[in-house]
C-alpha positions, -999 to +999 in steps of 0.1 A: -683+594+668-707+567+670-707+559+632-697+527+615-668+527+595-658+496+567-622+488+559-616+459+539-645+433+552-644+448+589-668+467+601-655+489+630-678+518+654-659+547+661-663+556+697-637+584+709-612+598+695-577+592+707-556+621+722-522+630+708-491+622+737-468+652+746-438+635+733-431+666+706-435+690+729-404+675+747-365+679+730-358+639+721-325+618+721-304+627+689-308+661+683-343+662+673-362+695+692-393+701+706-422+709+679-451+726+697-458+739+660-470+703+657-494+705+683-517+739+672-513+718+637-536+693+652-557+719+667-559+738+635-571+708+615-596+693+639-617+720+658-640+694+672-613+676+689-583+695+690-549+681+699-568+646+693-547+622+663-566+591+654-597+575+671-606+540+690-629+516+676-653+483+683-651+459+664-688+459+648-678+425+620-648+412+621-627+406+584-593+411+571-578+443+562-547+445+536-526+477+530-543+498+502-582+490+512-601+523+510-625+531+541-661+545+540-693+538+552-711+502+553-738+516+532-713+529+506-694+493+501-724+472+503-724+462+467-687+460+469-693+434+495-722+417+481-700+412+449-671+398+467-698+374+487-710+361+452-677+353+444-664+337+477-698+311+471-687+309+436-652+296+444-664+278+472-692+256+449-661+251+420-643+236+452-667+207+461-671+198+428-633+195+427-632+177+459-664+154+445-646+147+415-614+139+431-634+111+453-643+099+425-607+095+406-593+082+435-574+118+435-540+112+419-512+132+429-500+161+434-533+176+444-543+176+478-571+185+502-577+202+533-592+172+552-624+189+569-618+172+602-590+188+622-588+220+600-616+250+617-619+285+606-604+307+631-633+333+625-662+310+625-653+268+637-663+254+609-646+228+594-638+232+564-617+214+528-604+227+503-581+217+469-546+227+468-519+221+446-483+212+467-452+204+458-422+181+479-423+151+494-445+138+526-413+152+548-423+183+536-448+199+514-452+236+500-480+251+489-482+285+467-506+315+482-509+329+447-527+366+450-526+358+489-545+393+497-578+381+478-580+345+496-586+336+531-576+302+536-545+304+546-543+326+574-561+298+595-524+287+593-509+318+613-491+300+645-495+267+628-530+249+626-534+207+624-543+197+590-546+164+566-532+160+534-538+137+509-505+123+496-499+094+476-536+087+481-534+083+516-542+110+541-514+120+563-515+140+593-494+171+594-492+208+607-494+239+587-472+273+591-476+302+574-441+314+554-437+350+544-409+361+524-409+395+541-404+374+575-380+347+563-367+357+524-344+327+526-365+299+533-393+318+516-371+320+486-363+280+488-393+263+495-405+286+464-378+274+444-391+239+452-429+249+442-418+262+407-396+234+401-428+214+401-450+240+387-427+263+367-460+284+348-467+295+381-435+320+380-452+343+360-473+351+395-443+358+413-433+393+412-392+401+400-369+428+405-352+453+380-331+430+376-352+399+372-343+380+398-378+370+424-386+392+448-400+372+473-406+400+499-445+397+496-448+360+488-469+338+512-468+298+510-479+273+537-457+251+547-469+211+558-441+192+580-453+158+591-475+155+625-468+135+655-493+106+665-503+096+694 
């Protein structure tokens, strides 16, 4: 109790731990009998809190945390962290020379940016912009998460977020949704189709089936639909 604890780039403070409800000590719907077996379990494993299953926490940092990230103290994943910082400033310096350069070349289709004035980071405000490469039309435009669980970007667009995007060298107004193929597998699976049409070398980061056919069940893209003006 009391101590930090890092999982993914949170930082959370254990502060009690939680207690275990009777439920299994009561016969359920279904068939399925009381288990008070289960309950010296948990006594048995935890002395120091017994009948106690899991723990609440403060947030200490707040981050992102994807299935599979290993936990352990701050200390112990600070280079892990300091690593990942160096290449987050990395990416984001590659980006504004991108951007710089596209100001320059009168950025030609199909790449488009993340105008910096109605788009803010939902952790921090800031503004930010960003290149992306989209497919469609200015009706509708698609954009690819590729290896969605090490980028950030595009969960500002959970709920739909306000965005520009340049199209046809213009910069239109338009609102961004996040699309999951483990939400919605049929759009997911059509708006993809519409991305690989116009970048088909960018199938080889979609995942397949046995079969071969593309499993679209962990595939994010963001989704642009064209904003109303006052």
């Amino acid at each position: 109790m009391g101590r930090d604890l890092a999982i993914g780039s949170t930082v959370l403070r254990v502060t009690m731990p939680m207690v275990r409800c009777a439920m299994p000590l009561r016969a359920q719907p279904g068939g399925l009998a009381e288990q008070p077996a289960l309950f010296r379990a948990l006594s048995e494993l935890n002395e120091a809190h017994p009948n106690h299953l899991g723990m609440c926490c403060d947030v200490v940092e707040p981050g992102c945390i994807e299935v599979g990230d290993a936990s352990a103290s701050p200390a112990d994943l600070r280079p892990c962290h300091l690593a990942a910082r160096a290449h987050h400033r990395g990416r984001r310096l590659a980006n504004r020379a991108v951007i710089a350069l596209l100001g320059l070349a009168g950025a030609p289709p199909p790449v488009g940016i993340h105008r910096g004035g109605p788009l803010r980071r939902r952790r921090s405000g800031r503004q930010f912009q960003t290149p992306v490469q989209w497919a469609g039309d200015e009706r509708e435009l698609v954009i690819f998460v590729a290896r969605h669980g090490a980028k950030r970007w595009w969960r500002n667009f959970d709920g739909g977020h306000a965005v520009d995007v340049l199209v046809g060298r213009r910069w239109r107004p338009m609102q961004g949704e996040v699309v999951r193929g483990l939400d919605d597998p049929a759009g997911t699976d059509r708006l993809l189709a519409c991305y690989l049409d116009r970048f088909p070398k960018a199938t080889r980061l979609v995942p397949s089936d046995a079969e071969g056919r593309r499993d679209v069940s962990d595939v994010v893209l963001v989704r642009c639909r064209p904003r109303p003006t006052a």
